[in-house]
N, C-alpha and C positions, 0 to 999 in steps of 0.2 A: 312655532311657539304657540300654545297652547292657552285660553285665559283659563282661570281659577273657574270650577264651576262649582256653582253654590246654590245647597238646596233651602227652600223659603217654607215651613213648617207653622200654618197660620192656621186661626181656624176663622177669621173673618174675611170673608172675602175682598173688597173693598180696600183692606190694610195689604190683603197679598198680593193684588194685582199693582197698590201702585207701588211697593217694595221690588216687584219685580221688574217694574218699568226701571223704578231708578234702578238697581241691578246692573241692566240692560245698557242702561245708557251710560253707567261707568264702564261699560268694557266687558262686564265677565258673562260665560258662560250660564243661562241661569236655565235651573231644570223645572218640569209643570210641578207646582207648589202641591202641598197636599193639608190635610186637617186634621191628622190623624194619628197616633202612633203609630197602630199597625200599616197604615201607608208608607207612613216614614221609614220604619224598618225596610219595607220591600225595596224601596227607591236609594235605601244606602246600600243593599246589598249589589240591586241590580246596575244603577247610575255611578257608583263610587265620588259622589263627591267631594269635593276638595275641603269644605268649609259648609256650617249649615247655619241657617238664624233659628233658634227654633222659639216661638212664641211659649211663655210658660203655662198658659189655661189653654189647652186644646179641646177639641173633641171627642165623646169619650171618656174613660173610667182614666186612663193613664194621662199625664203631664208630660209637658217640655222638661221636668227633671227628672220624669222615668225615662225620657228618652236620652237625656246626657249621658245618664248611667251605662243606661245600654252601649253608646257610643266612646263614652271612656271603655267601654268594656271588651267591644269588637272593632270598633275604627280607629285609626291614630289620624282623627282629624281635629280643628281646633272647633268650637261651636261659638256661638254666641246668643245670649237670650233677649229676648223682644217681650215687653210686657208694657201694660198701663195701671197694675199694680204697684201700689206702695207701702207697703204690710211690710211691716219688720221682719216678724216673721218667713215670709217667702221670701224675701231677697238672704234671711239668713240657711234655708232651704237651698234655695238655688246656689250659695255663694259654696257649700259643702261640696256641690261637683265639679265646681273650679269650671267656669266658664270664664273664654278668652277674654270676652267684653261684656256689657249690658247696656241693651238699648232701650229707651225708655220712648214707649208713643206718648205726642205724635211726635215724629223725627224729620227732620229733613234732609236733604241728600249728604252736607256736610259730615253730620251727626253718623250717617250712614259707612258714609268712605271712611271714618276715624276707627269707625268700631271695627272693622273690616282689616285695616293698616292697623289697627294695635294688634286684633286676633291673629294677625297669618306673624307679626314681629316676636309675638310671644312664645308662637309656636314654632317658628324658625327664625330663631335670634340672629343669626348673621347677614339675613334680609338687607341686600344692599341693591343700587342700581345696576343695570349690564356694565359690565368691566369690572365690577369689585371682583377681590381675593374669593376663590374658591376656601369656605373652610367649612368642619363639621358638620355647620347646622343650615348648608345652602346646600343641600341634595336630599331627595325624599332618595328612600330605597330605588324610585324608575324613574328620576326626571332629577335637573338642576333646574334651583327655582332662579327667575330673574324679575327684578321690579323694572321695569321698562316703560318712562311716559306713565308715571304715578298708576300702572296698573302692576302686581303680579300675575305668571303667568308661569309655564309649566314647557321646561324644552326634556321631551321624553327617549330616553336611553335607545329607544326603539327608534326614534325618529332621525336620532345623529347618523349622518351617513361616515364622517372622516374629521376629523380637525386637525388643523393646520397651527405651528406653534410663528406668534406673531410678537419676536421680544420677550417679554416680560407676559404677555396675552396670550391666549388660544380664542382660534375663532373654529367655531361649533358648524359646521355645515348642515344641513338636515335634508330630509327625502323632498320636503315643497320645495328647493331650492332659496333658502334663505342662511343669512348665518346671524353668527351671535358671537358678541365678542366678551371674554373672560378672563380675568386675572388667575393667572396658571401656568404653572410648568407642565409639560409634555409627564414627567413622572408623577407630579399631583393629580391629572386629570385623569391621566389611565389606571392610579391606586381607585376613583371614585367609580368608572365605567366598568362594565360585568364582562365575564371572558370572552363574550367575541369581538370585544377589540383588542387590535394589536398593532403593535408599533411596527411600521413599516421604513423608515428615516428619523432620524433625529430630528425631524420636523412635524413628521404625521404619522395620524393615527389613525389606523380605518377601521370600520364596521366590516367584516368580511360578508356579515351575511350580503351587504350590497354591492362587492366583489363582482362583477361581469367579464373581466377578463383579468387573466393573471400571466404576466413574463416575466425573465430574469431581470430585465429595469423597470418596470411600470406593470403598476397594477390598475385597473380603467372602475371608476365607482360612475353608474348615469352621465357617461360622456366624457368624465374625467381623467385624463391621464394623471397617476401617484406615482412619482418616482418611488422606485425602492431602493437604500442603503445596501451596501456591499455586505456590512454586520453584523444587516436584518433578513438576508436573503432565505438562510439556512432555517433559520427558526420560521420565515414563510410556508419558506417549501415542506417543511414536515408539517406544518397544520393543515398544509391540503395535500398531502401525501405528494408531491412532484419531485421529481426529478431535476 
């Protein structure tokens, strides 16, 4: 599982460094901050971040609300704005591009974690703890998001090796060898995951790509023996062409 990673868009230095400390020390992912718009484009493009704080006076001809724009316009991430202005004006500015949150310097960690936990709720409304219901707005297009220990974090499509159905739960296995546990039926889970998974038992669900061996009862993912169903055999054998 993955944390949130979050780009810092300052142009004081002082405010970014210790923004990114606290960052840090809640848990997420934090990327090298920049001052810039033109920086910030390159590092959304190249970094893909999850969430950005972007200060609204930068450095430079463009603002943290040319930069929203831009980002409503090419990212589907949530922002949030950092300022120590209080001009009617710019916050009525800023409030036209619809940012998640507004953070007001100087903040502290509190203030920090709130603006963070309302922006990622607002932006995926069914934000719930590991074990909630799987529903709409708890899967980006490559990951299911989990709040896990007051941080979110990012369990990605690529990473899940097989899940196993646990009751009422699915637990998510993944390539580091960890799992995740989820509120889901075996047919909910596999509607959300992309064609290379496939149901092998009315219990599991495997990644083929991490398939290492294949028989007529078990299929073996990184050491693990998957039974396979009698009823899922046929639909097996033709995805990999066998006999």
């Amino acid at each position: 599982m993955k944390p949130f990673k979050v780009l810092v868009v300052e142009d004081e230095f002082v405010v970014a460094m210790h923004l990114c400390d606290q960052l840090e020390d809640l848990g997420y992912d934090v990327l090298k901050s920049v001052t810039n718009y033109d920086d910030a484009v390159e590092r959304l493009m190249h970094d893909k971040p999850d969430i950005a704080i972007l200060d609204i006076k930068l450095l430079g001809n463009k603002t943290g609300i040319d930069l929203a724009k831009y980002i409503n316009d090419n990212f589907p991430i949530p922002f949030i704005f950092l300022t120590s202005l209080n001009e009617t004006r710019t916050f009525e500015q800023a409030k036209v591009v619809n940012p998640a949150a507004y953070l007001k310097k100087p903040f502290n960690r509190e203030d920090l974690y709130r603006s963070i936990e309302l922006a990622l709720y607002k932006f995926h409304p069914g934000l719930e703890t590991e074990g909630s219901q799987i529903g709409s707005d708890l899967a980006s297009k490559d990951a299911f998001i989990i709040r896990k220990n007051n941080l979110f974090s990012k369990v990605r499509f690529t990473e899940i090796t097989f899940a196993k159905s646990d009751h009422v739960y699915a637990q998510l296995y993944t390539a580091d060898e960890n799992n995740h546990l989820i509120r889901s039926s075996m047919t909910g889970l596999l509607d959300r995951l992309p064609e290379n998974f496939i149901r092998i038992h009315r219990s599991y669900i495997v990644n083929k790509n991490f398939i290492s061996d294949l028989t007529r009862q078990f299929v073996k993912i990184k050491g693990v023996k998957i039974p396979v169903g009698r009823s899922y055999l046929d639909k097996l054998q033709e995805t990999f062409n066998t006999d």
